[in-house]
C-alpha positions as a printed Julia matrix, in Angstrom:
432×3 Matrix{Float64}:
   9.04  -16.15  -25.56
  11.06  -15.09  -22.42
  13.62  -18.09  -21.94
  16.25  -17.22  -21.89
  16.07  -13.34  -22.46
  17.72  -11.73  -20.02
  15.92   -8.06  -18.11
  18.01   -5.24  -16.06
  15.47   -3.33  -14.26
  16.2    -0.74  -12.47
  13.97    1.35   -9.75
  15.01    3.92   -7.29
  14.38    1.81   -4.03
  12.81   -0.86   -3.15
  11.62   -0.88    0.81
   7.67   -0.52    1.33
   4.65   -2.07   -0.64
   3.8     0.55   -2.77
   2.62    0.13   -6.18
   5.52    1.4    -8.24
   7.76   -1.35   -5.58
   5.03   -3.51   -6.46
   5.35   -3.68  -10.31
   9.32   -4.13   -9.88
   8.25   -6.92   -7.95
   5.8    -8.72   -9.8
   7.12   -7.99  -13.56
  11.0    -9.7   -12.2
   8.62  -12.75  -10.85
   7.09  -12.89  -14.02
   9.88  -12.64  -16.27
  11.83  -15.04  -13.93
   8.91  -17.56  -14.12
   8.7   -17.91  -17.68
  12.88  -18.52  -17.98
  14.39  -15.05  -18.42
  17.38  -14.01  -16.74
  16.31  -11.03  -14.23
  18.28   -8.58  -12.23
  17.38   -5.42  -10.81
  19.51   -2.87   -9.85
  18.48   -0.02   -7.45
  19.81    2.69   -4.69
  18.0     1.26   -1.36
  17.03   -2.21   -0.93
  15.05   -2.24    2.81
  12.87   -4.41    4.56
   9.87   -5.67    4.08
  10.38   -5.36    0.54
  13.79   -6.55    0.44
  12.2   -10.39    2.11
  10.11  -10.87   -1.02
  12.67  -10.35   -3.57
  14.82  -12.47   -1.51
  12.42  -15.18   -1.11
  12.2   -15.07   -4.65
  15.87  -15.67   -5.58
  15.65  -12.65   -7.55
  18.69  -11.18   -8.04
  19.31   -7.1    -6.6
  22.23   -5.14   -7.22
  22.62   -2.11   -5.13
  26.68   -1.23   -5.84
  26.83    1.85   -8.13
  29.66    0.91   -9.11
  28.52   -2.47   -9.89
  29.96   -3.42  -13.68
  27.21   -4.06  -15.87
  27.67   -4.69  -19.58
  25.31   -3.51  -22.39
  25.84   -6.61  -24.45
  25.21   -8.93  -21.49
  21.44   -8.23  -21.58
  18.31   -7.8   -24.2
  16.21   -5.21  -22.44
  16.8    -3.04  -19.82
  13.38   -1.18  -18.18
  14.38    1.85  -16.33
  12.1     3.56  -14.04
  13.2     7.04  -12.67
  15.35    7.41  -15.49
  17.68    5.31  -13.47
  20.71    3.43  -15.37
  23.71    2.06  -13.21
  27.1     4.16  -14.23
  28.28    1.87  -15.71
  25.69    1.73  -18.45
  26.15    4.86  -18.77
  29.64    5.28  -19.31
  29.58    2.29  -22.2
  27.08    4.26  -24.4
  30.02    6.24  -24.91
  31.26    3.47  -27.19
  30.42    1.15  -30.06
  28.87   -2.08  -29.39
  28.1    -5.52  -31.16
  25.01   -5.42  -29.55
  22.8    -3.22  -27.94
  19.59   -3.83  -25.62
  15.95   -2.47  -26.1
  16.03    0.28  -23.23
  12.85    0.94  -21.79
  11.06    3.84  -19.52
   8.3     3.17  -16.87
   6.85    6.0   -15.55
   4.14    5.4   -13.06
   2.83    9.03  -11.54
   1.22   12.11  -12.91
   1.84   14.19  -10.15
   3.95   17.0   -11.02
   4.78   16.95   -7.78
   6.81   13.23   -7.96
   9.57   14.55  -10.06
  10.99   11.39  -10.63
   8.22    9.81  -12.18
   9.13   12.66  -15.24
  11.79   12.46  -17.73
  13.88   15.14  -15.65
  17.49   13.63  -17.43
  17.17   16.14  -20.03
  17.63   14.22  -23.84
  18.31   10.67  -21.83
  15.18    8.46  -23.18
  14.89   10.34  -26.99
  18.63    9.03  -27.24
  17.65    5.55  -26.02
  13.87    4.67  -25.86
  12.65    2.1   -27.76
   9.48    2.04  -25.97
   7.77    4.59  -23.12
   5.49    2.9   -21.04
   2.68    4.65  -19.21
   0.19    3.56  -16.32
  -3.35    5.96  -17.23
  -3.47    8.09  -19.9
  -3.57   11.01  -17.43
   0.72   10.44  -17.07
   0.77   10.77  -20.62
  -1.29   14.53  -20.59
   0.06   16.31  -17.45
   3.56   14.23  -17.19
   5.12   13.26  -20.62
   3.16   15.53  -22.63
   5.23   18.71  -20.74
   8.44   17.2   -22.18
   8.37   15.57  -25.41
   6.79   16.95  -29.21
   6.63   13.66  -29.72
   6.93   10.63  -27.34
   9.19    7.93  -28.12
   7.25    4.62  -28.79
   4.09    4.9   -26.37
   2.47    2.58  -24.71
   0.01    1.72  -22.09
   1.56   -0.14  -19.15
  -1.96   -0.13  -16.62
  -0.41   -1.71  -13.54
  -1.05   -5.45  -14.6
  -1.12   -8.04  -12.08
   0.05  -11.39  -12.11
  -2.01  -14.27  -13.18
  -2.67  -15.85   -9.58
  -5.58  -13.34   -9.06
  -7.17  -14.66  -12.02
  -6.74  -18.41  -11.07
  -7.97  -17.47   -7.87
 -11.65  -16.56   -8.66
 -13.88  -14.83   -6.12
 -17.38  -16.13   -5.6
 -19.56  -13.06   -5.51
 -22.42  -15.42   -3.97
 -21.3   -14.16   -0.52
 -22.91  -11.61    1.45
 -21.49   -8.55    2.52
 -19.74   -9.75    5.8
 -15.97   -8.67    5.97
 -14.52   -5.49    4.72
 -10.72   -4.64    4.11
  -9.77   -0.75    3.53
  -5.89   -0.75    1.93
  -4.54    2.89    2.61
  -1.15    4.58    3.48
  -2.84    8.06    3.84
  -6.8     7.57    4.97
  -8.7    10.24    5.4
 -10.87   10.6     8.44
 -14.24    9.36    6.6
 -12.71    5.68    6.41
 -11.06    5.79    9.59
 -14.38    6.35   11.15
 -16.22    4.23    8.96
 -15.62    0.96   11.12
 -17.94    2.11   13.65
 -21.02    2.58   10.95
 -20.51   -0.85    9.99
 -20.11   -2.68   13.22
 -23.57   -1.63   14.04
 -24.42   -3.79   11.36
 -22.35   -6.91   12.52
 -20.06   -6.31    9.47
 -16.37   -6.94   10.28
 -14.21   -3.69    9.06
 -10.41   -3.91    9.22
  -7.4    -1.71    7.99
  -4.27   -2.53    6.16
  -1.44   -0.29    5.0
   1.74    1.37    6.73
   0.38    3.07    9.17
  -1.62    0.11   10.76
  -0.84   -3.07   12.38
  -1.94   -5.12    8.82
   1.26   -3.83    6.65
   1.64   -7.04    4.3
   2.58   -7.87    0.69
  -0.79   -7.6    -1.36
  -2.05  -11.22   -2.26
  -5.36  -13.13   -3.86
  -5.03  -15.07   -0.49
  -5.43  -11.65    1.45
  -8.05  -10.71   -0.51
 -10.17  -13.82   -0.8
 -10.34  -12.89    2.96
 -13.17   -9.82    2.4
 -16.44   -9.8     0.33
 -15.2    -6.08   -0.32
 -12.22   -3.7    -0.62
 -11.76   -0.17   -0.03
  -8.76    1.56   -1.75
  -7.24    3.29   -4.69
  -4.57    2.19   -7.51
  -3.14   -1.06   -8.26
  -5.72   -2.63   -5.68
  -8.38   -2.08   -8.26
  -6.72   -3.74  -11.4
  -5.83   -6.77   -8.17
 -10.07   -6.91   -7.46
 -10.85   -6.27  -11.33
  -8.94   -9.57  -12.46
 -10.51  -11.57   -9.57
 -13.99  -10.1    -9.88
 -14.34   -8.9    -6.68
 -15.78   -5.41   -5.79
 -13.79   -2.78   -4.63
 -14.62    0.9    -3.61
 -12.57    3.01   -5.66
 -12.12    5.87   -2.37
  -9.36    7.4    -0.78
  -7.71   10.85    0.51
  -8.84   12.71   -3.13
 -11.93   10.8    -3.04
 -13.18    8.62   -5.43
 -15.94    7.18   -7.87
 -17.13    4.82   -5.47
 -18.41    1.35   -6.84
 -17.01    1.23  -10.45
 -20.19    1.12  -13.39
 -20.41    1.62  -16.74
 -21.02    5.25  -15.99
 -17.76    6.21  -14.24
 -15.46    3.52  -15.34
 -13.53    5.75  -18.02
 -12.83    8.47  -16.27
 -11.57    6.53  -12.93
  -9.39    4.45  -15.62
  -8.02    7.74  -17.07
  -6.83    8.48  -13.48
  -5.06    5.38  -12.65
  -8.3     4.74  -10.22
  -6.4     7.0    -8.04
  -9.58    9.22   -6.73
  -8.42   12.37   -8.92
 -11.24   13.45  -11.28
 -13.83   12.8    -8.42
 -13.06   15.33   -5.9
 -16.46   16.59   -5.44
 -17.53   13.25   -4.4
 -15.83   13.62   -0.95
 -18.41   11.6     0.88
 -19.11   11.41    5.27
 -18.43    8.06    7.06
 -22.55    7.75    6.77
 -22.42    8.77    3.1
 -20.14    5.56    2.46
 -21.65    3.47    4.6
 -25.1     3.77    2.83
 -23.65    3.69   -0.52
 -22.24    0.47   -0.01
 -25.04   -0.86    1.98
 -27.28    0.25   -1.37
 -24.97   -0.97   -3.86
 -23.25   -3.65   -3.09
 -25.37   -6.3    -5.14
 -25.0    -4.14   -8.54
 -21.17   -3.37   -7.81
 -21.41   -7.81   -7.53
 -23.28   -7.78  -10.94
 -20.79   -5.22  -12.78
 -18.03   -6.98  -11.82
 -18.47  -10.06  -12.3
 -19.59   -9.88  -15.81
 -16.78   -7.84  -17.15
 -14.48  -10.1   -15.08
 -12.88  -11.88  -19.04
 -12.78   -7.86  -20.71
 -10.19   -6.9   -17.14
  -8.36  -10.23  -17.06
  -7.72   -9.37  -20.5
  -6.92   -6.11  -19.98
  -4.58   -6.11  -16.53
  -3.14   -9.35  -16.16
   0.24   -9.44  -16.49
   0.72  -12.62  -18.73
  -1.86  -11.21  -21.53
  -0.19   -7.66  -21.76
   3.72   -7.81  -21.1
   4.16  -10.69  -24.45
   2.29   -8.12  -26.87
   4.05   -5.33  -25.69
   7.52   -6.97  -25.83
   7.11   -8.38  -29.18
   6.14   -5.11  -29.89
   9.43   -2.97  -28.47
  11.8    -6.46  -29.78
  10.5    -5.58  -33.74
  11.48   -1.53  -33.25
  14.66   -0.83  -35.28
  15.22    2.31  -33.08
  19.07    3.19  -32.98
  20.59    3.61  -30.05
  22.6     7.38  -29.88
  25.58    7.28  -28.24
  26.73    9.76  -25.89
  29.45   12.34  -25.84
  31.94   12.35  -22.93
  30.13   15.68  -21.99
  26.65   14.21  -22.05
  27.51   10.92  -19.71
  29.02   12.77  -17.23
  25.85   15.23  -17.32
  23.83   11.6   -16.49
  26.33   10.51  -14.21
  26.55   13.89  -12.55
  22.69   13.15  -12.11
  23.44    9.88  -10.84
  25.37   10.96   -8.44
  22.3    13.82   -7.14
  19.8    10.97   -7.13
  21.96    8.52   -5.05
  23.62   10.98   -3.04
  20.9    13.6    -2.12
  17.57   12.84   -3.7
  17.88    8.97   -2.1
  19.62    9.94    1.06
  17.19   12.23    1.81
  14.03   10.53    1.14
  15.37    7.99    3.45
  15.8    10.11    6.31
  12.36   11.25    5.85
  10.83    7.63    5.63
  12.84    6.93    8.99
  11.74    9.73   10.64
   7.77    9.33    9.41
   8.62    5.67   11.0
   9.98    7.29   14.42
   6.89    9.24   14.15
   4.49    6.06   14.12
   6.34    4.21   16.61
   6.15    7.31   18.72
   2.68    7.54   18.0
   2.45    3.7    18.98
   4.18    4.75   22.05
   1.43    7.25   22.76
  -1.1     4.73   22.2
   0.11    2.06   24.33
   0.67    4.96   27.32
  -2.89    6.02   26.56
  -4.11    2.76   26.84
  -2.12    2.03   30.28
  -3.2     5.65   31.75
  -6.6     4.38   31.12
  -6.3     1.28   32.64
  -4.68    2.94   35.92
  -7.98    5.62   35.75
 -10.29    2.51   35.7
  -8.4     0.95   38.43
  -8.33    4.24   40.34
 -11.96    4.61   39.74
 -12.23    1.1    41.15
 -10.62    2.14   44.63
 -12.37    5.26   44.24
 -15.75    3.23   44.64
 -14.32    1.08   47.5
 -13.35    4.53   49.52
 -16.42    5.48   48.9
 -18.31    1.93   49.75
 -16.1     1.72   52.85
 -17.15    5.42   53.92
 -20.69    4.12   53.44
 -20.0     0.91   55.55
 -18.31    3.46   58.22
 -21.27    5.29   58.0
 -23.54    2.62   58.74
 -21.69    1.08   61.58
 -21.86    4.33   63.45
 -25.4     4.57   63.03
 -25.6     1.45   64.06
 -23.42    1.9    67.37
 -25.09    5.12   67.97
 -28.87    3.29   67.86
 -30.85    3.11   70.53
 -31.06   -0.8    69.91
 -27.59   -1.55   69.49
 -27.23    0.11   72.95
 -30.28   -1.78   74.5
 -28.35   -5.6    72.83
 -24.99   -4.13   74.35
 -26.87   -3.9    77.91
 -28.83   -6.73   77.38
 -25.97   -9.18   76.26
 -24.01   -7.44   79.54
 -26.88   -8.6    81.62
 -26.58  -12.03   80.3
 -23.17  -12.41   80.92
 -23.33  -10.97   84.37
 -25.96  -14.02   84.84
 -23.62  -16.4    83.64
 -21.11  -15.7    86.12
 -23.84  -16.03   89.01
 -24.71  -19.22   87.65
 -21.3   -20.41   87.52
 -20.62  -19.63   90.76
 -23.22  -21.54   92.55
């Protein structure tokens, strides 16, 4: 269906695991895999992200002045409402052919502006399909801006197909944990402790830990459970392996029949369960307690999620879907392009160049931090090792002590004389 086709997708930046990096990630794989021509345009292209497009031979444009011709592709998937210039400037004009244009928008937040359609008019001109990751993006994101939405439909973070080839066994006992989290709260920071009581091996990964790696079934067949929120869950859903839906807004817990619509709704972000805010001993016995029915649940809905998230059942449908839409495109005016290329020019030269000073100086802040730690960890060691001399001042003083009681005992005195007396003898019997 895909040879050949060839995909511009574009996303603000690509630098850190999250999931939004993620789905750039895995949808140009995909594509790429099944014989379409990819390439993926963006502002900031940064390590560690940057390695696994590379080591993908995925092709990433990051020139904004980079030429790019309409007629040279068949769909173009924007996220941000991000299209290169020079897109922009040739829907001025007339074409033989035009592209399906696309719109991902992955947050409902209205704090993450540019998850919204903030180009004012940009995807009712163009859209021939919206795509949305929970229903909740659609009610407190798109809903603010459009009467009518063009072409909706649900995009819920699908995976790629390895997680389904790679089937958990849910035979194993509860032995190794992994919680995924760029912002824990302190209830699963100090969970480790509850469970090493137990002999149950906790560990962390995200950016603020020492475990900051790309998200794989190989990582996860590692643990008999995860802890974490978002695109982890649809990950663990299409394996079959249990996952504690928790994080900093809380969370459902172990997904059931009973809460699994309304986590869904919420992208299985936490939101909608605030009042569940649980204690490190709170989680810790609700895991220990359910555990063998979170193994039961999902297991046997494993088929309904693989059909559901993985990336190979959804992304055909939808295509064929968008590829049948007779939407026209409308051009722009010279007024209206420079508008979008005036907004171009905010996002790459303000919007971009600021969030990246602020991810630099959150990552002088956690090497400080490690910096702190390792000092803490070295002023330790010199207090144990001045506790250690400590106890050998104070041994010694002890040793002092007792030598002085010793010389000063009447017994010491009387072997003193006595050995005198012997020696004196020794000399007299020399002598003769």
């Amino acid at each position: 269906m895909f040879e050949e086709k060839r995909f511009l997708l574009t996303h603000i930046w690509l630098r850190g695991f999250g999931g939004a990096e993620l789905n750039i990630l895995e949808l140009a794989e995909y594509l790429q895999q099944e014989g379409a021509i990819v390439e993926v345009f963006t502002y900031l292209f940064l390590e560690p992200m940057r390695s696994e497009f590379e080591k993908r031979n995925i092709k990433v444009i990051t020139d904004r002045e980079h030429v790019f011709s309409l007629e040279d592709y068949d769909f173009i998937i924007s996220c941000q409402n991000i299209l290169p210039n020079s897109i922009v400037k040739s829907l001025r004009e007339h074409h033989s052919k035009f592209p399906k244009i696309i719109f991902l928008h992955m947050a409902a937040l209205k704090s993450h502006v540019l998850e919204q359609p903030f180009v004012f008019g940009l995807e009712s001109r163009l859209s021939s399909g919206t795509l949305a990751i929970s229903q909740e993006v659609v009610d407190k994101n798109l809903s603010r801006f459009f009467n009518d939405i063009p072409r909706l439909f649900m995009y819920q973070n699908p995976v790629p197909v390895g997680y389904a080839v790679n089937s958990y066994s849910n035979n194993r006992p509860l032995k190794k944990i992994l919680i995924i989290s760029n912002h824990p709260p302190s209830e699963l920071k100090e969970l480790q402790s509850w469970f090493d009581a137990s002999g149950i091996i906790v560990d962390y990964a995200g950016v603020w830990s020492s475990k900051y790696e790309l998200a794989s079934p190989e990582m996860f067949s590692e643990y008999d459970c995860i802890i974490g929120i978002g695109k982890n869950v649809q990950y663990c859903l299409v394996l079959g392996k249990p996952i504690y839906v928790y994080d900093h807004f809380a969370g459902p817990g172990f997904l059931n029949s009973k809460n699994f619509e309304k986590a869904e709704y919420h992208n299985f972000s936490g939101r909608g369960f605030e009042d569940n805010q649980k204690s490190p001993q709170e989680i810790f016995e609700d895991i220990m307690e359910n555990y063998d029915d979170a193994k039961k649940f999902y297991t046997e809905n494993v088929e309904f999620f693989r059909k559901k998230y993985q990336l190979s059942n959804v992304l055909p449908q939808l295509i064929e879907q968008i590829e049948n839409d007779n939407k026209e495109i409308q051009l722009f005016s010279v007024e209206y392009s420079n508008y979008v290329l005036a907004m171009n020019n905010l996002i790459g030269d303000i919007v971009v160049r600021l969030e990246n000073d602020v991810n630099n100086l959150w990552q002088g802040i956690r090497d400080f931090e490690e910096r702190v730690d390792d000092l803490n960890l070295h002023i330790q060691y010199l207090n144990e090792m001045i506790a250690l001399k400590e106890q050998e001042v104070v041994e010694n003083q002890l040793l002092v002590q007792e030598l002085r009681l010793i010389y000063e005992s009447k017994t010491y005195k009387l072997a003193v004389f006595l050995q005198k007396m012997k020696n004196g003898l020794l000399k007299i019997v020399k002598w003769r």
